[in-house]
Steps between C-alpha positions, in 0.01 A plus 500: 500500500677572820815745447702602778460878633759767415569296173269530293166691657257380234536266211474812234820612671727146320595658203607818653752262773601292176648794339640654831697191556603443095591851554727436839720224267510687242682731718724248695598335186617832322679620781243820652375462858141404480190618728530206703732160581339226281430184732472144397344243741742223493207198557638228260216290313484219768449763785234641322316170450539426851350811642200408292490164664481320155696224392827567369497219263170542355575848411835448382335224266170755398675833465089662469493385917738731546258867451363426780847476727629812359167677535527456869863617545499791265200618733705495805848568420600828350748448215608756188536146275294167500663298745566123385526554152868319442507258757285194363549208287246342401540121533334380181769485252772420722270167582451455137870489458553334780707728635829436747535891560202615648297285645161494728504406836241333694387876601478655185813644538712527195817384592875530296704225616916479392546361187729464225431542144814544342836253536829641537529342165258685306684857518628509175194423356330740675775762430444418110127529517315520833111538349579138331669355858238634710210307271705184391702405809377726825127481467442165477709440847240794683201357303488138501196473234735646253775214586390316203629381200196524276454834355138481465444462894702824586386706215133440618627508906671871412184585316242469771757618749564799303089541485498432821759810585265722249146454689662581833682777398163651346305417764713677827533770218161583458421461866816731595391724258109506634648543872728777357182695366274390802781661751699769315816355496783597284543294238870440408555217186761269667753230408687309673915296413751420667857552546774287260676323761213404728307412199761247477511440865120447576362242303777390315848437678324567855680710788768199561568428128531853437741584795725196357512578120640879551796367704563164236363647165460864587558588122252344379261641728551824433486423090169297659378844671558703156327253277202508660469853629335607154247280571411634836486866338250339317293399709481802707382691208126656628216303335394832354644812407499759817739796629334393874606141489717297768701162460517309795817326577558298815898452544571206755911414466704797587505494857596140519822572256852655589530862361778408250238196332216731505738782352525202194214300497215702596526860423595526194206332289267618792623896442485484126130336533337795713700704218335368232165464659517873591609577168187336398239769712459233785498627920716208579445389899763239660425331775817470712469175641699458883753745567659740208649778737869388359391551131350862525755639337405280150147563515587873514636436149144411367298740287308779705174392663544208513268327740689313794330250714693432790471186784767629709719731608578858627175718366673854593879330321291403197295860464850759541685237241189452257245679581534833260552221195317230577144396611527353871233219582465238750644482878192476706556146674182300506597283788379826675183498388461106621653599813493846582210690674327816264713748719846333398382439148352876399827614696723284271294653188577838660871429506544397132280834391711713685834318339355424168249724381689847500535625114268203360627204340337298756269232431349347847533124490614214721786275526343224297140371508273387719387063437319475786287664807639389846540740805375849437542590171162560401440812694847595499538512157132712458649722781812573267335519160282750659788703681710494177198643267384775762863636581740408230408831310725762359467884538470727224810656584696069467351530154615844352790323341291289272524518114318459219691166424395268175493120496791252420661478223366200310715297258319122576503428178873548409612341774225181453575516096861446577482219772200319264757528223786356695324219705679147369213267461328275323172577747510836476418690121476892410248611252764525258617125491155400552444690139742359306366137653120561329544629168122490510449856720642712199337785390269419802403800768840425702432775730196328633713147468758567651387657854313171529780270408701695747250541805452096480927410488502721841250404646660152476823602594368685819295206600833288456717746712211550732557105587863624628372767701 
């Protein structure tokens, strides 16, 4: 196996990396400076297919192609994280539903066209119960095998689409978590939700329908925004208990909106979210989509650390405002690296160390991900991987502050008792309800029962919400 110089120096040396770089987010995350800036390599799935010269489509159709893609990139490009990870979808239940969402182009390319799921007439109905509206009236208008009237032909279409979603998701697992050990990357358990209101916005009312239903029913889409945010806590719970986990969630609306509708529509459920899911012993990371320079002041509000992911904007603004509270990600532009020559491109690094990195809670990443390889990015982006991991170290003397600091505070299940309890839905059932249904289970071992009643209901209702995504 051929592993980069300066990385690791021998393959005996993997397990001592993995646990310097779990060690460097365990640091980040609980506020201490750590030895070094962590670094992700921002290579999105389909740039890492292409580099590879495979074909995009055949991989993203036989997920056990792709070893052999990653292999080659996590050879040549330094990175603290396995790059990739969280930006495929894998075509094969989307086909099976046939999907309106996300769709495959003639590249391979997974494409998400503007739809609309949801009528302006469905928002009290939503409002009432949005689990039941998203499976009764908004999937079957994104899926068009479940737009059927015979029960039988969408219980069996959901089923193999929901098998379907199981075998992919074990088998990039598995191979993520063989690359992991074969590299020494940190291994940080990760889930991913989205924001109320452009949960609503994406896939449902779309960006136009959206934009008209807050000035001519604005009511109702905040009650909308409220209703459903429970079920977007949800799904950002971790898929298994850790104090070193991180929620991905991408927020796309709020630069498009005037302050005083994003002051009603948007913040509110989106605050109280990253609330709960800190509350819950999740690293929560937004991605701020476009330009969020006139909303710094909110995000300040946020619980401490947490990780912000930004497109745009002022780096040196965004460090003096939120820098000693907050976790600062993001800025470096990759049109540079397309562009730029090595000289501009380590410079540019340089400038955002120098602005960013002071005092730690720094996290070098770029301004969004990189889909394809034109122009010079391939040995620009080596060049700064490589610059970033040799020089983005801290002195002794930068980490003398550091305490002994103990993970998050952890109350997941409370807070996913109490939104289980309160979901409105005849899809949805607790492991108390279910009991009283089957009379049968008395006196049987419930502890054993139950945890596998449970796991399958979630797993059901993340595939379902996963569809919205």
């Amino acid at each position: 196996m051929k592993i980069c110089q300066g990385w690791v120096k021998k393959l005996s040396d993997v397990k001592t990396l993995e646990m310097e770089r779990q060690q460097i987010f365990i640091d980040l995350f609980r506020g201490n400076v750590p030895s070094r800036i962590p670094v992700k390599n921002p290579l999105a799935f389909d740039a890492i297919v292409e580099y590879s010269n495979l074909n995009l489509a055949e991989v993203y159709w036989d997920m056990t192609r792709a070893e052999e893609a990653f292999d080659k990139v996590c050879q040549e490009f330094f990175s603290d994280v396995l790059p990739g990870s969280n930006t495929q979808r894998s075509p094969s239940f989307y086909q099976l539903l046939g999907s309106k969402s996300f769709v495959m182009a003639s590249n391979g390319v997974m494409q998400h066209p503007n739809v609309e799921g949801m009528l302006p007439e469905d928002y009290d109905e939503f409002i009432a119960s949005p689990y039941d509206c998203i499976i009764e009236k908004i999937l079957p208008r994104l899926y068009t095998e479940l737009d059927t009237e015979d029960p039988n032909i969408k219980s069996l279409t959901l089923a193999k689409a929901m098998r379907a979603y199981g075998d992919e998701t074990e088998t990039f697992g598995a191979l993520s978590a063989k690359l992991r050990a074969r590299y020494g990357y940190a291994s940080i358990p990760g889930g991913q939700t989205e924001a109320p209101y452009d949960f609503l916005a994406d896939c449902f009312r779309s960006f136009t329908g959206i934009s008209k239903d807050i000035r001519r029913i604005p009511d109702k889409v905040v009650a909308a925004c409220e209703a459903v945010m429970p079920l977007l806590i949800k799904k950002g719970r971790l898929p298994a208990p850790s104090d070193f986990g991180m929620t991905l969630i991408p927020l796309h609306m709020a630069p498009y909106m005037r302050l005083k509708d994003f002051e009603k529509f948007y913040w509110p459920t989106l605050k109280k979210q990253v609330e709960a899911l800190t509350e819950m012993g999740i690293n929560v990371l937004l991605f701020l989509e476009n330009d969020w320079m006139r909303y710094l002041d909110y995000l300040y509000e946020l619980p401490e650390n947490t990780i912000l992911r930004f497109e745009y904007g002022d780096p040196k603004i965004v460090k003096d405002k939120l820098g000693k509270k907050h976790i600062i990600s993001g800025f470096y532009p990759i049109s540079l690296l397309h562009e730029g020559t090595k000289e501009q491109c380590i410079d540019k690094a340089k400038e955002l160390l120098d602005i960013l990195a002071p005092g730690g809670k720094y996290w070098f990443d770029f301004d969004k991900s990189v889909l394809d390889l034109h122009g010079n990015i391939v040995e620009n982006l080596k060049s700064v991987l490589q610059y970033v991991y040799e020089n983005g170290r801290y002195s002794e003397s930068e980490r003398l502050g550091n305490t002994q600091r103990l993970g998050r505070v952890d109350n997941t299940d409370r807070i996913i008792s109490e939104i289980d309890k309160n979901i409105k839905s005849k899809y949805f059932t607790t492991w108390e309800k279910y009991k009283e249904k089957h009379s049968e289970l008395e006196d049987r071992p419930e502890s054993v029962i139950s945890e596998k009643i449970k796991k399958y209901e979630d797993l059901m209702f993340n595939f379902i919400i996963s569809l919205c995504l």
